[in-house]
TORKOL-4160 file (C-alpha; in steps of 0.2 Angstrom, whole numbers, padded with zeros to 4 digits, m for minus):
398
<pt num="1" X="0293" Y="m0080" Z="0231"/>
<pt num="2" X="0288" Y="m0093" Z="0221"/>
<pt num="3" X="0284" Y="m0092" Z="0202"/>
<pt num="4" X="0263" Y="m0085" Z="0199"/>
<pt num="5" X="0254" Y="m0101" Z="0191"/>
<pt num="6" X="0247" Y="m0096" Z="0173"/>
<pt num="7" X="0230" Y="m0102" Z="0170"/>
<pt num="8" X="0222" Y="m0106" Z="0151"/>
<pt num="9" X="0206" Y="m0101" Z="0147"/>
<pt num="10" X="0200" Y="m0120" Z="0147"/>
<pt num="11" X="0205" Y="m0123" Z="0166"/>
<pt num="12" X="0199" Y="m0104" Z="0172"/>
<pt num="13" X="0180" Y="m0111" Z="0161"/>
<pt num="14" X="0182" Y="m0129" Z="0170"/>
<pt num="15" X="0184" Y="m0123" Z="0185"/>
<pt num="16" X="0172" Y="m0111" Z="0184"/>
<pt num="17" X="0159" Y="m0124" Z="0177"/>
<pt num="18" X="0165" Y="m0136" Z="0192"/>
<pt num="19" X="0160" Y="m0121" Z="0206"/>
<pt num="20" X="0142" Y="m0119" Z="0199"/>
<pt num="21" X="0140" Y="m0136" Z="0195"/>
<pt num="22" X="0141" Y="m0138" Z="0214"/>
<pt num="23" X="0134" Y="m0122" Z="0220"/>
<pt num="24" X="0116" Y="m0127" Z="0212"/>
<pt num="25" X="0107" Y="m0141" Z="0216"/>
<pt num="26" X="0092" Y="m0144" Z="0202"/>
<pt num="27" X="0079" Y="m0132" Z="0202"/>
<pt num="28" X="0063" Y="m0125" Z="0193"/>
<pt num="29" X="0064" Y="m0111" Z="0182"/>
<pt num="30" X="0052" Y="m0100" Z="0172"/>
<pt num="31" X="0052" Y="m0089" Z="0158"/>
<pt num="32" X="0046" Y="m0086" Z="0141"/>
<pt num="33" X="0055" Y="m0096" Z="0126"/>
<pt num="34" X="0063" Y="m0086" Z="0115"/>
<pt num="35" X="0076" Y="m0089" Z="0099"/>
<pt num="36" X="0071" Y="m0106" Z="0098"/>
<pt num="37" X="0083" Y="m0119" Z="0090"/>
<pt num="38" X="0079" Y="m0137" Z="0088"/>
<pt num="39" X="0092" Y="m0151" Z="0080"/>
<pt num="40" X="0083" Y="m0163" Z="0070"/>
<pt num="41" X="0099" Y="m0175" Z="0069"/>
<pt num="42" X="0105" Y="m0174" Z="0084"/>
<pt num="43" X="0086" Y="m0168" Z="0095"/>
<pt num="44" X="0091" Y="m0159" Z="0104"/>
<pt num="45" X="0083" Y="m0139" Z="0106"/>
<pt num="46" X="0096" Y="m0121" Z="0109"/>
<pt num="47" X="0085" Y="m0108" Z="0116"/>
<pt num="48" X="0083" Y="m0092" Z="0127"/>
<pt num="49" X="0075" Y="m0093" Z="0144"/>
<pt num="50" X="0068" Y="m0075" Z="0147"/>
<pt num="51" X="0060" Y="m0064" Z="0159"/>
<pt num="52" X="0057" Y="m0043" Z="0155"/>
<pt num="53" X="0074" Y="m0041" Z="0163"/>
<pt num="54" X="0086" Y="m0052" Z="0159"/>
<pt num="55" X="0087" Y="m0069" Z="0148"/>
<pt num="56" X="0100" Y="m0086" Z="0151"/>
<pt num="57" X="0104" Y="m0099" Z="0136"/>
<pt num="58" X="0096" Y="m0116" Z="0140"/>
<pt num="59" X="0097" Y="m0133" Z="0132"/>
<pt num="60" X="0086" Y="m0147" Z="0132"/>
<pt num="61" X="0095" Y="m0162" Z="0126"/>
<pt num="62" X="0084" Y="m0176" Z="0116"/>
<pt num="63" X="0071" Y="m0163" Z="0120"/>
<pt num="64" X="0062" Y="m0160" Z="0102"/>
<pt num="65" X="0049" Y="m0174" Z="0104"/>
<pt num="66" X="0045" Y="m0167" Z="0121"/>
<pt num="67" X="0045" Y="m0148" Z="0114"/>
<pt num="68" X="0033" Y="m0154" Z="0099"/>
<pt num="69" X="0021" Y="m0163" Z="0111"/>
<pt num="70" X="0020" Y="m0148" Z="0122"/>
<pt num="71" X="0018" Y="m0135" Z="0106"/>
<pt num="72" X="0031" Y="m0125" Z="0113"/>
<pt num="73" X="0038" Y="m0111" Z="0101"/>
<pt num="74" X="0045" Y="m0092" Z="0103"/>
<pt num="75" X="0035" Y="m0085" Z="0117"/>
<pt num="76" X="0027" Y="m0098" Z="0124"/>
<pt num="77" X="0031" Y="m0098" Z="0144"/>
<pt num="78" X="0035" Y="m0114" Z="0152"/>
<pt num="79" X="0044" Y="m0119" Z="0168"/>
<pt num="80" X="0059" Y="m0130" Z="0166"/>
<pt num="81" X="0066" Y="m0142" Z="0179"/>
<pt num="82" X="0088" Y="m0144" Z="0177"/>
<pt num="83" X="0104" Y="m0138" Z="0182"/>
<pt num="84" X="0113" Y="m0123" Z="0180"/>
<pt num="85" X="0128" Y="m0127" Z="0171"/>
<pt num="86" X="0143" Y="m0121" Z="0161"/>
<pt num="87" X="0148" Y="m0122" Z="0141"/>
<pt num="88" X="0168" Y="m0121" Z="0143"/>
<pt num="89" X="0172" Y="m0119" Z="0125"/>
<pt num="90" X="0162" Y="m0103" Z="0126"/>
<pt num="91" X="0164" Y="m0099" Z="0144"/>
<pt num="92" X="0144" Y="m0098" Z="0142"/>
<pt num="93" X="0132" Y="m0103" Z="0159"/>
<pt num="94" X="0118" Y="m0111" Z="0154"/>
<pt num="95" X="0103" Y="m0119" Z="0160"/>
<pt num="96" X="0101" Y="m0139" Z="0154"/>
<pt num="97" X="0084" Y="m0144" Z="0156"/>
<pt num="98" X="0079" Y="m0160" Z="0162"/>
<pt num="99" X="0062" Y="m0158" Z="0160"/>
<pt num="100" X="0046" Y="m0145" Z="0155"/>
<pt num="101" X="0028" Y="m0140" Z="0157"/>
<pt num="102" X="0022" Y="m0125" Z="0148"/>
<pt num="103" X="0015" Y="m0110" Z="0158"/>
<pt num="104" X="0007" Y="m0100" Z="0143"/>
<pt num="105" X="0010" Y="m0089" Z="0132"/>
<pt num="106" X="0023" Y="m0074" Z="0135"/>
<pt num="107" X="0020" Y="m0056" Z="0139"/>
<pt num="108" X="0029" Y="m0050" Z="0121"/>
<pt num="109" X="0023" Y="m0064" Z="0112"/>
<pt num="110" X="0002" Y="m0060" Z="0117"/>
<pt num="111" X="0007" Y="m0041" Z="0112"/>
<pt num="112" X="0014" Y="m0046" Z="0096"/>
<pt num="113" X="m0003" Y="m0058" Z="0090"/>
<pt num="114" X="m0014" Y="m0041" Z="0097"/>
<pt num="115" X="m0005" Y="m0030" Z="0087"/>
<pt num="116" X="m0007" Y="m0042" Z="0072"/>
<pt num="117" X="m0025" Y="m0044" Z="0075"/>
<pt num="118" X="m0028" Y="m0024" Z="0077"/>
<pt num="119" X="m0017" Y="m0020" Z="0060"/>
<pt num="120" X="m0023" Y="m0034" Z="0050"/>
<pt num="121" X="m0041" Y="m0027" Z="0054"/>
<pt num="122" X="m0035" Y="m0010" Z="0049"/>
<pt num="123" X="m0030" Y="m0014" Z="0032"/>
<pt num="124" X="m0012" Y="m0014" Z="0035"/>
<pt num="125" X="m0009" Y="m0029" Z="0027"/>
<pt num="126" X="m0019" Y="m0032" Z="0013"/>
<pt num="127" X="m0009" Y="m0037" Z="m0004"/>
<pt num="128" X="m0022" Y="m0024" Z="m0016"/>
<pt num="129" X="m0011" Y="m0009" Z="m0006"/>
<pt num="130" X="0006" Y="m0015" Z="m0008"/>
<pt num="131" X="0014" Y="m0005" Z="m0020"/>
<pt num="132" X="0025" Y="m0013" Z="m0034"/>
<pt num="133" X="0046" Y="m0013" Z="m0033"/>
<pt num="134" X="0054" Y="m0004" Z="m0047"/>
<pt num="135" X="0064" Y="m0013" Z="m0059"/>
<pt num="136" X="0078" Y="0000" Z="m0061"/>
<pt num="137" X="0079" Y="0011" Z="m0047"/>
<pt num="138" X="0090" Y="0025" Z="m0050"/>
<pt num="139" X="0093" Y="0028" Z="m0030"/>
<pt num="140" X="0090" Y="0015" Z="m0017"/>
<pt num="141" X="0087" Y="0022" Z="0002"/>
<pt num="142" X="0094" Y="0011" Z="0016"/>
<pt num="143" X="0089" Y="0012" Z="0034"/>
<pt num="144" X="0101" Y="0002" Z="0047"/>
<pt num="145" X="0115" Y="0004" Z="0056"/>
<pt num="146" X="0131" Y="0008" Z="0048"/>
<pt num="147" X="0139" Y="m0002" Z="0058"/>
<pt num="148" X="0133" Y="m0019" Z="0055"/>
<pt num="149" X="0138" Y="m0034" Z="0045"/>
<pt num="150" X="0120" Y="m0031" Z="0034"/>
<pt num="151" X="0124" Y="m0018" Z="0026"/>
<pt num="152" X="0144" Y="m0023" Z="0023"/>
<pt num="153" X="0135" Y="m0040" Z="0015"/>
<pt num="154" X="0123" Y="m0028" Z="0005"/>
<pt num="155" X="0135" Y="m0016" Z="m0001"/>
<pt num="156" X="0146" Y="m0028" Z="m0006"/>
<pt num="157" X="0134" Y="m0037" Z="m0016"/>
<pt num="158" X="0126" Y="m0020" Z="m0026"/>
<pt num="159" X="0144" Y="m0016" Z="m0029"/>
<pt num="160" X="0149" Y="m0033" Z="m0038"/>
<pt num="161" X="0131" Y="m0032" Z="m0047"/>
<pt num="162" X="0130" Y="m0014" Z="m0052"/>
<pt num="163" X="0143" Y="m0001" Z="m0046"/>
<pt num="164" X="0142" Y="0014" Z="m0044"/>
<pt num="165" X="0123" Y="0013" Z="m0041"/>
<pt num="166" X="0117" Y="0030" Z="m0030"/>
<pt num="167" X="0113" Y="0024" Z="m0010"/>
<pt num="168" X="0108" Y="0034" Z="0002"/>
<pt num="169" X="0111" Y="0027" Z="0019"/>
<pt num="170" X="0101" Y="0034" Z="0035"/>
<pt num="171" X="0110" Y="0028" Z="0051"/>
<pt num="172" X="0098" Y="0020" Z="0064"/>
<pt num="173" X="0099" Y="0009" Z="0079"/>
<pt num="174" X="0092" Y="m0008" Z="0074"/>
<pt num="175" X="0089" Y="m0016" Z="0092"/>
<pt num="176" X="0083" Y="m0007" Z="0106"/>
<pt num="177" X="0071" Y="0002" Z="0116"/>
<pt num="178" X="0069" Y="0019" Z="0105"/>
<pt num="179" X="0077" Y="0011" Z="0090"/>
<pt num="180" X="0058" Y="0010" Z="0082"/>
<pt num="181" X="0057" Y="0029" Z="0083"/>
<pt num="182" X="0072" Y="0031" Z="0073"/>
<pt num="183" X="0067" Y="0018" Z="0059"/>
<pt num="184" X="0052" Y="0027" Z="0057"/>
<pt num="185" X="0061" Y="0044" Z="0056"/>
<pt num="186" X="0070" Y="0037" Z="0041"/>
<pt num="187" X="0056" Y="0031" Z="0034"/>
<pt num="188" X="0048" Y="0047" Z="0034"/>
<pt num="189" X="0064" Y="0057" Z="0027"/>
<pt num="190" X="0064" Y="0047" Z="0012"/>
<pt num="191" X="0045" Y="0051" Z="0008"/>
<pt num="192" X="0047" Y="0067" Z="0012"/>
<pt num="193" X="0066" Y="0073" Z="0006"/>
<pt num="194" X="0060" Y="0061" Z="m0012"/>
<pt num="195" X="0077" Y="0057" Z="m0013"/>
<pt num="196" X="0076" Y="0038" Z="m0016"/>
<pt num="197" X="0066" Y="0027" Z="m0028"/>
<pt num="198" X="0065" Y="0011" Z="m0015"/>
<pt num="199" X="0066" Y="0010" Z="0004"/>
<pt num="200" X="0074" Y="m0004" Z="0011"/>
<pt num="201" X="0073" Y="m0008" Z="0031"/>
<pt num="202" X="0089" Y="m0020" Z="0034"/>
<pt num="203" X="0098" Y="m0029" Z="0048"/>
<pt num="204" X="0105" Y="m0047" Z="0053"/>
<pt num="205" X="0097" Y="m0059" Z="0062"/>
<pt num="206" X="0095" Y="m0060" Z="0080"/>
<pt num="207" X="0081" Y="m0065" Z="0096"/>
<pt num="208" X="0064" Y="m0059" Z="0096"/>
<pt num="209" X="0072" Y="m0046" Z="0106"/>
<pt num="210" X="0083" Y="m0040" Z="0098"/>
<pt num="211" X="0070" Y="m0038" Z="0082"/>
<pt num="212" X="0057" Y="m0032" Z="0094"/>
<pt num="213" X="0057" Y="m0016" Z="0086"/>
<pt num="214" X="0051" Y="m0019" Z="0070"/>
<pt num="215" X="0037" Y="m0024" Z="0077"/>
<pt num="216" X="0032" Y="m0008" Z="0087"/>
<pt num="217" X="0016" Y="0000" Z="0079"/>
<pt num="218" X="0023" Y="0016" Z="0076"/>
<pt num="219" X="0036" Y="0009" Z="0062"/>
<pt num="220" X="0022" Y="m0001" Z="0055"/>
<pt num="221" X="0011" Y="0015" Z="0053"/>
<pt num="222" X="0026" Y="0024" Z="0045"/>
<pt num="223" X="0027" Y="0009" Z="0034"/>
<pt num="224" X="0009" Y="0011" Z="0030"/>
<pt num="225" X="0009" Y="0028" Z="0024"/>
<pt num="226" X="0024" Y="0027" Z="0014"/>
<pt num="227" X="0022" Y="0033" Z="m0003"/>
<pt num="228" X="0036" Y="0027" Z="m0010"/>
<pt num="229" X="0039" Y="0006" Z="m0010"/>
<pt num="230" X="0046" Y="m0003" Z="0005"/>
<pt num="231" X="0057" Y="m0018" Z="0005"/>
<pt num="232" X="0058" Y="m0027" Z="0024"/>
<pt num="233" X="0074" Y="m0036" Z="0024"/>
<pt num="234" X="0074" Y="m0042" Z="0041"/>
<pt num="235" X="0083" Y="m0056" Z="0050"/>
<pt num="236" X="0086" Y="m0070" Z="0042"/>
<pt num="237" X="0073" Y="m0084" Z="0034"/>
<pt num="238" X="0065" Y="m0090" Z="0050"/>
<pt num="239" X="0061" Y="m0074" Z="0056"/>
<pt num="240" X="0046" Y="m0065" Z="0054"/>
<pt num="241" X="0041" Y="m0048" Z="0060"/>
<pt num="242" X="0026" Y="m0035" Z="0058"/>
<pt num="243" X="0038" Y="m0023" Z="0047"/>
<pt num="244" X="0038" Y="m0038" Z="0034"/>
<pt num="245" X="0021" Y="m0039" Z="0036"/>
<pt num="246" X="0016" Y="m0022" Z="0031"/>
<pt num="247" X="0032" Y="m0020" Z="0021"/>
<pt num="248" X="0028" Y="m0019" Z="0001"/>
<pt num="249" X="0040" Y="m0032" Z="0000"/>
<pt num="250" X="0049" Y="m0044" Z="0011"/>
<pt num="251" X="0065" Y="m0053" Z="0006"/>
<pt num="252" X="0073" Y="m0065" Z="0020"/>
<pt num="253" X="0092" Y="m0057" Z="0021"/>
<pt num="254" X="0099" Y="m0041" Z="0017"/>
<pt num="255" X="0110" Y="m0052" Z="0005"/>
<pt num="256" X="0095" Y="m0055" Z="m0005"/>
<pt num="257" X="0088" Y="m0040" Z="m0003"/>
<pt num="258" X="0101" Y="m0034" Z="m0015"/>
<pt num="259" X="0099" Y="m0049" Z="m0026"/>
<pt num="260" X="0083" Y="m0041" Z="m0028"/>
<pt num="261" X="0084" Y="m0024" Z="m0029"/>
<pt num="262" X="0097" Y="m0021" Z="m0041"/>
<pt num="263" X="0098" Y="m0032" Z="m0056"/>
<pt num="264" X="0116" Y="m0035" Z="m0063"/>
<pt num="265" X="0124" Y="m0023" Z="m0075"/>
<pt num="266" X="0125" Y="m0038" Z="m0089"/>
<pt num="267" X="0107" Y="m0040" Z="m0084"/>
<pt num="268" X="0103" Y="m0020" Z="m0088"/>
<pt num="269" X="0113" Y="m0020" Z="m0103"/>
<pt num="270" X="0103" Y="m0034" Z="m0112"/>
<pt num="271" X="0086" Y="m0028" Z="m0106"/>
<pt num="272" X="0094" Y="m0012" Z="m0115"/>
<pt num="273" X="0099" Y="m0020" Z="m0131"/>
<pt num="274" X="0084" Y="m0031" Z="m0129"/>
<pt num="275" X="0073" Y="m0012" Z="m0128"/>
<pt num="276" X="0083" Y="m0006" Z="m0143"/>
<pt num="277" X="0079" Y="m0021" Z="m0154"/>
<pt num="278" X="0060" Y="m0021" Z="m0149"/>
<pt num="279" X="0061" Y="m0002" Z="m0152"/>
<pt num="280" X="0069" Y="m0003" Z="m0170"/>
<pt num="281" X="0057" Y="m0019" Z="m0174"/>
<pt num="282" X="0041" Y="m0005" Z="m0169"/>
<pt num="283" X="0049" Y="0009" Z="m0179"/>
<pt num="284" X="0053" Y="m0002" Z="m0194"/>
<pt num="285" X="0033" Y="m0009" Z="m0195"/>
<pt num="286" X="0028" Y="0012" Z="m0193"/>
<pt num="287" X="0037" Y="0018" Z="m0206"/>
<pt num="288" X="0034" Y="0002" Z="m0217"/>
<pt num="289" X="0013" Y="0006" Z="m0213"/>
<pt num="290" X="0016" Y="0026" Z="m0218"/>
<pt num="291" X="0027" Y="0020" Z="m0231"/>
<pt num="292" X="0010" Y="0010" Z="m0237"/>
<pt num="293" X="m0002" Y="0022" Z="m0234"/>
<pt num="294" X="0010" Y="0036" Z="m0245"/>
<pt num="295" X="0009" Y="0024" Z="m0261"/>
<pt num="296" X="m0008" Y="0021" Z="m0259"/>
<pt num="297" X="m0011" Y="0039" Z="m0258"/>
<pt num="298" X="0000" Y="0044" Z="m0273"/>
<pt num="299" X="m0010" Y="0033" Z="m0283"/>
<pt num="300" X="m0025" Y="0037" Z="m0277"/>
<pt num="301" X="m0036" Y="0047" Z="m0293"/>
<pt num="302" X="m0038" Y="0063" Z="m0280"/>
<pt num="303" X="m0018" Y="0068" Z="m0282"/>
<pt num="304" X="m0016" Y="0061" Z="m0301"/>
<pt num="305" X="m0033" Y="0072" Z="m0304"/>
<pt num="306" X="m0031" Y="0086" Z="m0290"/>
<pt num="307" X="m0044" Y="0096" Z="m0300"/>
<pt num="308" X="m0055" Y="0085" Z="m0302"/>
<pt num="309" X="m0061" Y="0087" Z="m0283"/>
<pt num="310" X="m0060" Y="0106" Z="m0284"/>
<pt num="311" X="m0073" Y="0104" Z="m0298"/>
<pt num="312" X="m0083" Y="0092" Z="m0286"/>
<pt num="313" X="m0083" Y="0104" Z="m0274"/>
<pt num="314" X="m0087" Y="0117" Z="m0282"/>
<pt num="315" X="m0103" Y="0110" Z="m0291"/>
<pt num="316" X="m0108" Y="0104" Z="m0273"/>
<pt num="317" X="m0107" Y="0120" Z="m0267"/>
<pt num="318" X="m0119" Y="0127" Z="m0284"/>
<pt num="319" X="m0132" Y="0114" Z="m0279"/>
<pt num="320" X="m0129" Y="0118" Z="m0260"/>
<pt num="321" X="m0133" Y="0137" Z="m0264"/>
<pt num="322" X="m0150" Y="0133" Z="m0278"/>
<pt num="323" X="m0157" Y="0121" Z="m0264"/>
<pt num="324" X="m0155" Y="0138" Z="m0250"/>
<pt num="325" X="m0164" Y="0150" Z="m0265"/>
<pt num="326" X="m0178" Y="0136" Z="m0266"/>
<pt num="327" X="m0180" Y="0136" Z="m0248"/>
<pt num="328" X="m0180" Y="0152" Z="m0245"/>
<pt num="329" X="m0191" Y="0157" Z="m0259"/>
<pt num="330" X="m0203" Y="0145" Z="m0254"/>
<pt num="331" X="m0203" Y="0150" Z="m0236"/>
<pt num="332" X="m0205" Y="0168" Z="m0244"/>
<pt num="333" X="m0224" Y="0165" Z="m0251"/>
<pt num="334" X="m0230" Y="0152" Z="m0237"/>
<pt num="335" X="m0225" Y="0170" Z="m0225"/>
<pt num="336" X="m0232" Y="0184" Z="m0240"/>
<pt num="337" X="m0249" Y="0169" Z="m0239"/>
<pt num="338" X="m0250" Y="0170" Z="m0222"/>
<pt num="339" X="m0248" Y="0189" Z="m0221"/>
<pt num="340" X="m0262" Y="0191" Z="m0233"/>
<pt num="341" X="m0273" Y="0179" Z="m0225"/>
<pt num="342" X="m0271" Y="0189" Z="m0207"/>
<pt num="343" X="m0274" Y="0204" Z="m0217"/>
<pt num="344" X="m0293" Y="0200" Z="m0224"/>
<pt num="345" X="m0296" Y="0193" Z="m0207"/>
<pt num="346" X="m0291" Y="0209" Z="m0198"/>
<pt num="347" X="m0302" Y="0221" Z="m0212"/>
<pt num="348" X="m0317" Y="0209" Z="m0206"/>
<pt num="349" X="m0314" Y="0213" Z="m0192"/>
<pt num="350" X="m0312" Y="0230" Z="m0193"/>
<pt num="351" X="m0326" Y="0241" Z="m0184"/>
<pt num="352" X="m0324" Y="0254" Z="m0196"/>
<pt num="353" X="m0331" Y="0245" Z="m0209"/>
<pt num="354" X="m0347" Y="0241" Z="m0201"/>
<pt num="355" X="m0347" Y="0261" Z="m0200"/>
<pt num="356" X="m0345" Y="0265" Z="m0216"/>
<pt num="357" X="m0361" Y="0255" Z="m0219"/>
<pt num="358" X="m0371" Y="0266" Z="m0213"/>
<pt num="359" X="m0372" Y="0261" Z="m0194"/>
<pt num="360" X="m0364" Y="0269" Z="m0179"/>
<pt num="361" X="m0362" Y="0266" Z="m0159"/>
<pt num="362" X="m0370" Y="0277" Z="m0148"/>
<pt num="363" X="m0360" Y="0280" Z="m0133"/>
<pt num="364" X="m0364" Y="0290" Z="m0115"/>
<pt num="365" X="m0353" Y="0305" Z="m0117"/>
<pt num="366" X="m0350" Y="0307" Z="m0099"/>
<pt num="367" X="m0349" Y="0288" Z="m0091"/>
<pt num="368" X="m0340" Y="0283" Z="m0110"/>
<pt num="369" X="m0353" Y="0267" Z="m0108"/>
<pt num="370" X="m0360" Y="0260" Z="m0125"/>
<pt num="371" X="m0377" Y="0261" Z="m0126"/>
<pt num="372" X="m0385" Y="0245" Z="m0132"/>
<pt num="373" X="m0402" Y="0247" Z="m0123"/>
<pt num="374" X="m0417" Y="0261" Z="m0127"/>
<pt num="375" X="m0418" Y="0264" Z="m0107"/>
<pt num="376" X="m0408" Y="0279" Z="m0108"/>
<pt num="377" X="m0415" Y="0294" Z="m0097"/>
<pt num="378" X="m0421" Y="0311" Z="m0107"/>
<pt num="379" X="m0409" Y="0325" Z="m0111"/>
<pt num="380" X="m0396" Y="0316" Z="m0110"/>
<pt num="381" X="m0379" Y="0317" Z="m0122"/>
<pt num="382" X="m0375" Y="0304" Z="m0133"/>
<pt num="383" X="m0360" Y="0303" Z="m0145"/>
<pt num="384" X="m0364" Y="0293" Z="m0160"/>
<pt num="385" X="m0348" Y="0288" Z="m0169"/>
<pt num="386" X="m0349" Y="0288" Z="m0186"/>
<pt num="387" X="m0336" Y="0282" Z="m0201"/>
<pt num="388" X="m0328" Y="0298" Z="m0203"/>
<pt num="389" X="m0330" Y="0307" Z="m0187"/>
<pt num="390" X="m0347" Y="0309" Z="m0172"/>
<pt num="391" X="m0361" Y="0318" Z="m0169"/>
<pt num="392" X="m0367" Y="0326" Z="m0152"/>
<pt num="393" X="m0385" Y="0319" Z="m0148"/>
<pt num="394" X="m0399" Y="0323" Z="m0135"/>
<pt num="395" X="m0411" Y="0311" Z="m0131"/>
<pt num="396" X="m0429" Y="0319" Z="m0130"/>
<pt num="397" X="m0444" Y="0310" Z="m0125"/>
<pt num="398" X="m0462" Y="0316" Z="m0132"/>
C-alpha cells in the first residue's frame, strides 16, 4: 500500500481556490454593502456583500475612486460584476469585483434612517435630556457579554486605574436576534435594583449586523427612560449606532470607556488633597470673619456698658406706656362726647317730653289708630295718652 500523501493547509487553500476559480465564470451579483473598508494607500475597498440570509466578503481592487463616484457606503445596494475567488492565507472565498452600479439603498439600512427620523422627532435625542456622568462613581453597571474581549480590555484598564472599584456585571448577548430584549432588561434592572451609579452598554466592534441590535427601538426606549446615566461604548470609532444616539454619553471603545468612567486613583487622591486644601483655606477665612466680628463686638459700648441698654430700654418702654395713657384717655372723652351728644339728641326726641307739656295723642281704643283728624264718629272711645298715664274718652256730638 503505498504511503498516504499529507497535504499543508497552503496546497488543500490552493487547490481549493483553483477548483472555484474554474467552476465560476464571471457573473453579476447583488446585495447590500456592509462593513465597508477602503485603503486609501493602496485603493483598494474590503467589504460584505449581503442579503437577509447570508453575506460573502468581496474586494474591489483600485476600487475607491469608483465607490466614491457612485456614493456607495454601509447599506447601499448595488450589483457587482466579478469572479468568485479564494484568499488562501485565510482559506476565505471571496467575491473580486470587477465592476459596479448601485441598486439603492438596503432593506436594514432604510429601517435604520426611519427609526432615526421617528426617534429624533420624539425627543429622544435632544442634548437638554441627557443627563450628566458622575465624576466618582461609587458602582459602575456593565451590560455585555462576559465573554468578550470588551470587557477583559475594560476591566483591565479600571483595575490598573482604580482597583477594587465596585462593578456589577449583567451578562447579555451582544449580537443577535433577541440580544436587544436582553440589553434592555439590563438596562432596566439597574434603574430599578438602584444598585449602580452609571450604566455602561459595551462590546467590540463588528458589521452592521452584528451591531444591529443596538439599534432596535426597544433598547433605545429603555435607554430613554433610564433614570440613572448611560455610557454607549459601542464598537469602535467608525461605528455609530442609535444606542449612542440616545445614550447620555458615547465614548468610541470600551477601552475608553474606562478611560472615562473612572479617573485614576493618583487622580482621586489629589482632587482629594486638592478638596482638603480649598476646604482648610474656606474654614480659615470663616473663622478669621467670626474671629472679626467677636472683636468688634467685645469692643462695642453695648458689652463694656451692658446697663446702659437695660436703662434704654426701660425708659423706651416708660414713654411707650405714657403715649398708650394719652391715647387711651383721649379716646376716653372723644367716646364720653359722643355719648353725651346722642343722649340730648335722644331726650329731644323723646315723646314723653312733648307729654309732659301739656299735650297728649288721642288714640282709637279699639283699631289702636292715632287720631289726627276731627272726623271721628260719635260715641266713640278714645284713649288719650298722657305724661303720666291715659284717660278713657267718648266722643259726643251736640
Amino acid at each position: 500500500m503505498a504511503e498516504d500523501k499529507i497535504w499543508s493547509v497552503s496546497e488543500v487553500n490552493s487547490v481549493v481556490r483553483q477548483v472555484i476559480d474554474g467552476a465560476f465564470m464571471p457573473f453579476w451579483l447583488e446585495g447590500e454593502v456592509s462593513t465597508l473598508r477602503p485603503n486609501a494607500k493602496s485603493g483598494h475597498v474590503y467589504f460584505i456583500l449581503k442579503d437577509s440570509k447570508a453575506e460573502i466578503r468581496a474586494t474591489y481592487f483600485a476600487g475607491l475612486n469608483q465607490i466614491s463616484s457612485l456614493n456607495v457606503e454601509n447599506g447601499s445596494r448595488v450589483e457587482v460584476f466579478g469572479k468568485l475567488s479564494v484568499y488562501e492565507p485565510r482559506g476565505e472565498y471571496q467575491f473580486n469585483v470587477k465592476a459596479m452600479r448601485p441598486k439603492g439603498l438596503g432593506d436594514l439600512f432604510i429601517r435604520l434612517e426611519e427609526l432615526k427620523k421617528k426617534l429624533s422627532a420624539e425627543g429622544l435625542f435632544d442634548e437638554s435630556i441627557k443627563k450628566s456622568i458622575p465624576p466618582f462613581p461609587r458602582r459602575i453597571g456593565v451590560i455585555t457579554s462576559p465573554d468578550g474581549a470588551a470587557i477583559r480590555d475594560f476591566l483591565q484598564i479600571i483595575n490598573r486605574r482604580f482597583p477594587n472599584i465596585n462593578i456589577k456585571i449583567y451578562p447579555s448577548p451582544v449580537q443577535g436576534k433577541g440580544a436587544e430584549l436582553t440589553l434592555a432588561k439590563g438596562v432596566e434592572f439597574f434603574n430599578r435594583s438602584k444598585c449602580a451609579d452609571v450604566i455602561i452598554l459595551m462590546r467590540g466592534g463588528g458589521s452592521m449586523e452584528d451591531l444591529w441590535p443596538f439599534n432596535e427601538e426597544v433598547l433605545a426606549r429603555a435607554i430613554s427612560k433610564s433614570q440613572i446615566p448611560v455610557i454607549s461604548a459601542v464598537g469602535h470609532e467608525i461605528d455609530y449606532t442609535i444606542c449612542d444616539m440616545v445614550a447620555d454619553l458615547r465614548v468610541p471603545t470600551p477601552s475608553a470607556a474606562a478611560e472615562l468612567v473612572v479617573a485614576s486613583q493618583d487622580e482621586f487622591q489629589n482632587f482629594i488633597a486638592d478638596s482638603k486644601r480649598r476646604l482648610a483655606s474656606a474654614m480659615e477665612l470663616l473663622i478669621q470673619k467670626y474671629r472679626t466680628r467677636f472683636h468688634r463686638a467685645a469692643e462695642s459700648y453695648v458689652f463694656k456698658e451692658p446697663m446702659h441698654l437695660v436703662r434704654n430700654s426701660q425708659q423706651k418702654l416708660d414713654e411707650i406706656a405714657k403715649r398708650m395713657e394719652n391715647t387711651l384717655n383721649f379716646s376716653l372723652e372723644r367716646l364720653q362726647m359722643k355719648l353725651a351728644h346722642s343722649d340730648g339728641r335722644l331726650k329731644a326726641l323723646d315723646p314723653t317730653a312733648v307729654l309732659r307739656r301739656g299735650y297728649s295723642v288721642l288714640i282709637e281704643k279699639k283699631t289702636k289708630r292715632v287720631i289726627t283728624r276731627p272726623d271721628v264718629t260719635e260715641d266713640t272711645i278714645l284713649t288719650a295718652l298722657l305724661a303720666e298715664g291715659s284717660i278713657d274718652l267718648k266722643r259726643i256730638i251736640e
